[in-house]
N, C-alpha and C positions, 0 to 999 in steps of 0.2 A: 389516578392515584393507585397506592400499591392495594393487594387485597387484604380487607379488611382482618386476617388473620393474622399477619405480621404485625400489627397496631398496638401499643398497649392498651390491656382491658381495662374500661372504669368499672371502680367494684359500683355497687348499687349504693346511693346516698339518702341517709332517712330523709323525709318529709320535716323540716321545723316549721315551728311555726310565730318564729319572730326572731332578730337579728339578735338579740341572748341567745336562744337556744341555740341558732346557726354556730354563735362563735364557742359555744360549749362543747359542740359538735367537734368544733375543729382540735380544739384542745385535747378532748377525749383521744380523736385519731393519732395527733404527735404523742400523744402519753404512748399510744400504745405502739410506737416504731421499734422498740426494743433499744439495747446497748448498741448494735453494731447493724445498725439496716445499709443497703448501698447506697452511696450518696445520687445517684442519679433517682433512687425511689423516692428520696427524700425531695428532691428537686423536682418529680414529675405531682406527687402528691400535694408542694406547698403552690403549684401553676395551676392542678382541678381547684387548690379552694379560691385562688382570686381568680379563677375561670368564673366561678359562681359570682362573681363580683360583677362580670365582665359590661353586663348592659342592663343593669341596675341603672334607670335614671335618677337625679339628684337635683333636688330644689334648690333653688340659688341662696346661696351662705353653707348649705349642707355640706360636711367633711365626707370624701370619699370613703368608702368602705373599708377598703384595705388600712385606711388610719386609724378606722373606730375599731378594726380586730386588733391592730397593735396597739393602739392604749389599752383595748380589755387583755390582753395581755402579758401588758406591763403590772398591771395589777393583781395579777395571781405567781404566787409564788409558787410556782410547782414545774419538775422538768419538763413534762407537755409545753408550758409558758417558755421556757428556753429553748429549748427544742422548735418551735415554733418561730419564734421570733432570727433563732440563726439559720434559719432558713429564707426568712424573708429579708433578711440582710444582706442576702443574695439574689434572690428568685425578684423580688418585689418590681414592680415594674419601671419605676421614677426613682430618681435619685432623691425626690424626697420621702420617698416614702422605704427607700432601703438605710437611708442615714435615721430615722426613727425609729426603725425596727433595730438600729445599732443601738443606737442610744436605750432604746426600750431593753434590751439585752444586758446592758452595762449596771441598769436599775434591777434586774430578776438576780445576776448574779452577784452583784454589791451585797443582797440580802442572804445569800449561805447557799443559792442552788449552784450546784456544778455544771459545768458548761458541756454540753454535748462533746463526746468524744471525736464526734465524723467531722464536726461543724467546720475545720478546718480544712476541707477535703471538699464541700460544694463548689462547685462552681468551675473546678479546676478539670475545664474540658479541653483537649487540642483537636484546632480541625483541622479535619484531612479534605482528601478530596470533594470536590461539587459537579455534580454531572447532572446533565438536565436533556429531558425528551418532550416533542410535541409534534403537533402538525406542521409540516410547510410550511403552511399559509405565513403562523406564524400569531394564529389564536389564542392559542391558550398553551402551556408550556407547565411540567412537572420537573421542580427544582430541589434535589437531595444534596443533601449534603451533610457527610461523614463525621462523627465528634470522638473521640476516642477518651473514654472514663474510668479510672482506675482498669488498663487493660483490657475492658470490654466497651465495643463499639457500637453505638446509635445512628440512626439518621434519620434526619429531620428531612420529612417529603413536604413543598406547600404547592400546591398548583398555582398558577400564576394566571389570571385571564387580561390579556392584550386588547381586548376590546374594550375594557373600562380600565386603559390604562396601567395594564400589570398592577391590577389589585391582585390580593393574595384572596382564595375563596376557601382552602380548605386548609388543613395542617394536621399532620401525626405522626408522632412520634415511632420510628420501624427497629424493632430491635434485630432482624438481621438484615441491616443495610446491605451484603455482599449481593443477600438474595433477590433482593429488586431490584438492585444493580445490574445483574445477570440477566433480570425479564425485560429492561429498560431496552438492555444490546437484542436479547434477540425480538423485542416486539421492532423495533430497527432494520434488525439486516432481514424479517421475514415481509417488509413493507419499505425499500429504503425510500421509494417515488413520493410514500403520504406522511414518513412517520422520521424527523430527526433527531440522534442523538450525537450530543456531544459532550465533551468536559467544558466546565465552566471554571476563570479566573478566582480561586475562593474573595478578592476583594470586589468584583461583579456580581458575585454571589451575594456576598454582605448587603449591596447596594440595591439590587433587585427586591430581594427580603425586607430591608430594612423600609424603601418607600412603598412596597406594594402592603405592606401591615399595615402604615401610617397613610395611604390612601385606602382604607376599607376602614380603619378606626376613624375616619372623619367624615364616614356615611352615616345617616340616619339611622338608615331602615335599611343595614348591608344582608345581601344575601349569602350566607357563608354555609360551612357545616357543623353538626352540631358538634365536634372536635375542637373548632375553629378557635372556643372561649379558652377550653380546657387547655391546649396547648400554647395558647401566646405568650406568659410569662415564660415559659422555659425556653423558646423559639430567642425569645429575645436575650434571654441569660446566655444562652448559648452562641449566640450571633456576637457576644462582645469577643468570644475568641477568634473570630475571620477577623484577617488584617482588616485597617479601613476604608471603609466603601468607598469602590471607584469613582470617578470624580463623573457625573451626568455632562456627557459632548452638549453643548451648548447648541438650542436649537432655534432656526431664525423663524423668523414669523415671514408668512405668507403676506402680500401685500394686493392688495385688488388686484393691480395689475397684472401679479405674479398667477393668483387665480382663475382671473378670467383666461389668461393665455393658454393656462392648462387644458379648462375647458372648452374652451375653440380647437383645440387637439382633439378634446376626444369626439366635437364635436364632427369633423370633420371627418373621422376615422371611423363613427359608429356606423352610419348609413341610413340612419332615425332621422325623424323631421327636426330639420335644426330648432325649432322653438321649444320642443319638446325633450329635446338630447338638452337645450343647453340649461333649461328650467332643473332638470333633474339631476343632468351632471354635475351642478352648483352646488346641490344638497349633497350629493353624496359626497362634493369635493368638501364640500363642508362639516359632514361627518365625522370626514377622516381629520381634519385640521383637529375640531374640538376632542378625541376620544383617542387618536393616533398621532399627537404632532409630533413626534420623531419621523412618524413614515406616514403622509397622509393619501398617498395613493398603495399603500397597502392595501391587498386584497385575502379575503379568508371568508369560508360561508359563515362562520358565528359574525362575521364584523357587519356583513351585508345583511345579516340578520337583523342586528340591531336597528340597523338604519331603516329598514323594514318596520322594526318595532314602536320607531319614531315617526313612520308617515304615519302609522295606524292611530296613534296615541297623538297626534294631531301636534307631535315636535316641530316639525317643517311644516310650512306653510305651501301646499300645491297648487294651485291652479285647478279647476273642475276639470276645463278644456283638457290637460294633459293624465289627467287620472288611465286612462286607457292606454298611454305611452310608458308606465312604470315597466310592467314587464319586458319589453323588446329593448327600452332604454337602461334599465338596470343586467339585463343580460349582457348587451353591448358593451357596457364599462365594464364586467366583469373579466370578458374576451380581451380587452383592452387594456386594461390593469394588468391582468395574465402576463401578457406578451412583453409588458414593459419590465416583468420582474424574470422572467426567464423562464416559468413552471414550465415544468414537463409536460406531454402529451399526457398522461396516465394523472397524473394531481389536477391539471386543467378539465379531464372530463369528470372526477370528481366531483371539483367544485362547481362544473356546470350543473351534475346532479341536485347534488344539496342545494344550491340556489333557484332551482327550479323549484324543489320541493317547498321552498319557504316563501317563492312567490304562489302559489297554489295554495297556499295556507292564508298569506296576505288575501290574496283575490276572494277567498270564501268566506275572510273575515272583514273584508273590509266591505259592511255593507252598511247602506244609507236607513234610515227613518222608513224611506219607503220600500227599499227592499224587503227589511224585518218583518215591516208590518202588510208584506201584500206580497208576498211569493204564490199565493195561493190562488189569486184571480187575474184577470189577463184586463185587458185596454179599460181605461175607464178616461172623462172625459176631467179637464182639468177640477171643473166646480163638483163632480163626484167626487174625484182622487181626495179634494180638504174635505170634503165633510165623513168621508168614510175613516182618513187618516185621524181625524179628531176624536170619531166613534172609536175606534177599536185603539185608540191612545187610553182614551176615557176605562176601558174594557178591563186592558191590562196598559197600567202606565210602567210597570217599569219589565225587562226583560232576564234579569239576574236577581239568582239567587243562592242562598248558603246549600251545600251538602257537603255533610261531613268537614265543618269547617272552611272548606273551602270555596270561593265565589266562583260560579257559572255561568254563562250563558244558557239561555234554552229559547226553544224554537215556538213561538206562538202561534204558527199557520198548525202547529201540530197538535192534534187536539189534548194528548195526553200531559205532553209539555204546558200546554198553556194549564190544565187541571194544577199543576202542581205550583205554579207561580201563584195561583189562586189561592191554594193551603197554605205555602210562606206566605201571602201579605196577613193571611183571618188571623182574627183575637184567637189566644189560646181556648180560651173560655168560650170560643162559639161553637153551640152543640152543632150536633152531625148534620141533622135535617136542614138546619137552616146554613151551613157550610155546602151541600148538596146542592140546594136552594143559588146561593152566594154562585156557585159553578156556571149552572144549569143559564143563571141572566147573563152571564160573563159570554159563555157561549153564544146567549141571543143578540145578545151586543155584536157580538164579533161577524156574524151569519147575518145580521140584520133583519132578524125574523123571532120574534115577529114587529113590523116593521111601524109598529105602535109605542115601541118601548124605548126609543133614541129619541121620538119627540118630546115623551115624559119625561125624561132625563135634564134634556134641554129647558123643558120649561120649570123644572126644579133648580135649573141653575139659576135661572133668572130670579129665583126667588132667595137667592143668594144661599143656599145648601151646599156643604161642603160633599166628597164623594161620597164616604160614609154612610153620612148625614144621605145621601140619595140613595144608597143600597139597601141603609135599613129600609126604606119606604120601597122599592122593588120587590126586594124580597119578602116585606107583609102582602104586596096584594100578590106574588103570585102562592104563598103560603094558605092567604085567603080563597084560593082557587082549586086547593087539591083536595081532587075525591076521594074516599074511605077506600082504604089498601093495605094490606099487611105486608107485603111483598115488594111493592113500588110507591115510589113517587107521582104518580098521574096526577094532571090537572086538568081542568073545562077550561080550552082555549078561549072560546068564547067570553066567558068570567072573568077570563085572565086580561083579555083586553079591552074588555069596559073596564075593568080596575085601573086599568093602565091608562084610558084618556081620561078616568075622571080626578088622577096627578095633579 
């Protein structure tokens, strides 16, 4: 995307705190647009307030948002209220809800208020040019395109990502299009091998835009940017000025036959053990089908990422036997996809990079039950492997946790990490000592020492105690064990483990 300088700025938006005062808010701001503000400020200001709409969920029978601001509205007589409303007669995102904000507009000025001076002037954008950059591969791809408004020019940037399908991830509005225009060509000619730029048909344009929006608005839980909201009304008000969008080439569907034959190509090409090339070359042929079916042996390290993303997150189903053949066989398809699309020597070593780096990322993350919980000790015999794997399951059951919002992994062979998973699970409310305490058995548990304290455990289960319920009773008798100290925690080992068999 362009740099964030070029962008228009959001002024700061109070805090309300309830959908009156939000929509008071809004009326406040059109009150105060003046006689003669530009119509594109008017169109980028009425896109941030149904930005704020944007992912607002709604109970079923509940009116969307944008209809409850245009009935309140409708019901105030004041130019803010028209001013507001012939804005969204334009901007608004549905045909239903820009035919209400007409009709809501016909009710404000029926009653004596005059109609905005500009109001006839929204919306009236021509577009010009569409030119778009990205990698080879053919990943992800940045798509401008030019509008020209009352004599001064816009352009609408949306990145586009190809690997889920040319959804649209980001959007913003660039007030000197010329100028990222300009960085688009030389970020281009200073890389031509990794980085393409071309002009794009303004009605492929249209068409690119229009389904990559309505494939991210019909995500759940879309990953976008925080722009993303603010700018889709205007994105789309503007998009009705490109001709109409190109017509989607009609794409066949793969048939088993068609599939397997591809992959008996690469199987024979890769030099991998055929059970293993063909086990995986099926997935990824099958990646490409469900995420890429225009081009399903398209190749790009974000695409090969993904599919990365899906063995880890247990999308495909692998084989144990072939887990050890990922790398050399996903390497190979890559070699081979390469070769089938034409890449340069200079984009091929590349993306041999980057795909290395992301199997190295896989290989480190992709670890089992017993790897997490035993990096830290060497051969044990199968009847020790479960009951050790059950102690230190029992110890720390779970391996993530929140920082700063965010979920983690952290490493439990590592004493400090595991410390910390111990403080996320404790009650707020549990004091230090006995938090200290709470630590101190975690560790025993996990060390097996002392090796009095896993049979306790056990035989509290049996007496059907949930964990808790066995910690607190842990933690009284080694509490019951500590000697007089200002400074430390000590306890009489000895005490500690007669407390401990008589559980």
């Amino acid at each position: 995307m362009s740099p964030v300088s070029r962008a228009r700025k959001k002024a700061p938006q109070p805090v309300t705190h309830s959908v009156t005062g939000l929509f008071k808010d809004v009326l406040n701001d059109f009150s105060a647009l003046g006689a003669d503000p530009a119509p594109v400020d008017v169109e980028l200001l009425a896109s941030e307030v149904l930005g704020q709409f944007h992912d607002v969920p709604l109970e079923e029978g509940e009116e969307p948002l944008g209809l409850e601001l245009i009935a309140f509205a409708q019901r105030k007589i004041t130019p803010g209220a028209a001013a507001l409303l012939a804005a969204l007669k334009v901007v608004a995102e549905t045909d239903v809800e820009r035919k209400a904000a007409e009709d809501g507009l016909q009710v404000v000025l029926g009653r004596g208020i005059p109609a905005p001076g500009w109001a006839g002037e929204l919306g009236q954008v021509t577009a010009g040019e569409c030119w778009r950059t990205g990698d080879v591969y053919g990943d992800e791809s940045s798509l401008l395109c030019v509008f020209t408004h009352g004599g001064q020019s816009h352009g609408l940037l949306a990145l586009l990502d190809f690997t889920e399908g040319g959804r649209v991830r980001d959007l913003v509005v660039i007030e000197q299009p010329e100028e990222v225009l300009a960085e688009m060509r030389a970020q281009a000619d200073a890389d031509p091998e990794l980085v393409a730029f071309e002009a794009v048909d303004p009605a492929e344009a249209h068409r690119l835009l229009a389904d990559g929006l309505d494939a991210t608005d019909h995500l759940d839980d879309a990953d976008v940017s925080e722009d993303y909201a603010r700018f889709h009304a205007v994105a789309l008000t503007w998009s009705r000025a490109l001709p109409e969008p190109s017509l989607v080439p009609e794409i066949a569907e793969w048939s088993d036959t068609e599939r397997a034959a591809v992959v008996e190509q690469f199987v024979a090409a890769s030099g991998e053990e055929p059970d293993a090339a063909r086990a995986i070359g099926a997935l990824l042929l099958e990646h490409g089908v469900r995420t890429d079916p225009a081009n399903p042996l398209r190749v790009g390290p974000e695409k090969i990422a993904r599919f990365l993303e899906g063995l880890l997150g247990e999308e495909f189903e692998l084989d144990a036997e072939h887990e050890d053949a990922v790398e050399p066989v996903v390497l190979a398809w890559v070699q081979w996809t390469a070769d089938r699309a034409g890449l340069t020597e200079t984009a091929v070593a590349a993306l041999d990079e980057a795909v290395a780096d992301y199997l190295s990322e896989y290989a480190d993350d992709d670890d089992s039950p017993l790897e997490r919980y035993f990096g830290d000790v060497g051969e044990l015999s199968p009847t020790e492997l479960a009951d050790a794997l059950e102690r230190r399951m029992f110890a720390v059951p779970s391996l993530t946790t929140e920082i700063e919002d965010e979920e983690v992994d952290l490493d439990p062979t590592d004493p400090d990490q595991r410390r910390a998973l111990v403080i996320a699970e404790a009650d707020e409310d549990e004091d230090e000592q006995r938090l200290v305490l709470r630590a101190t058995i975690v560790d025993q548990l996990w060390d097996d020492e002392p090796a009095e304290a896993w049979p306790a455990v056990q035989r509290l289960q049996e007496g059907e105690l949930d964990r808790d319920e066995i910690f607190e009773q842990l933690i009284d008798a080694l509490e019951g064990s500590l000697l007089e100290s200002e400074e430390t925690l000590e306890y009489d080992a000895d005490a500690y483990v007669e407390a401990l068999t008589e559980l």
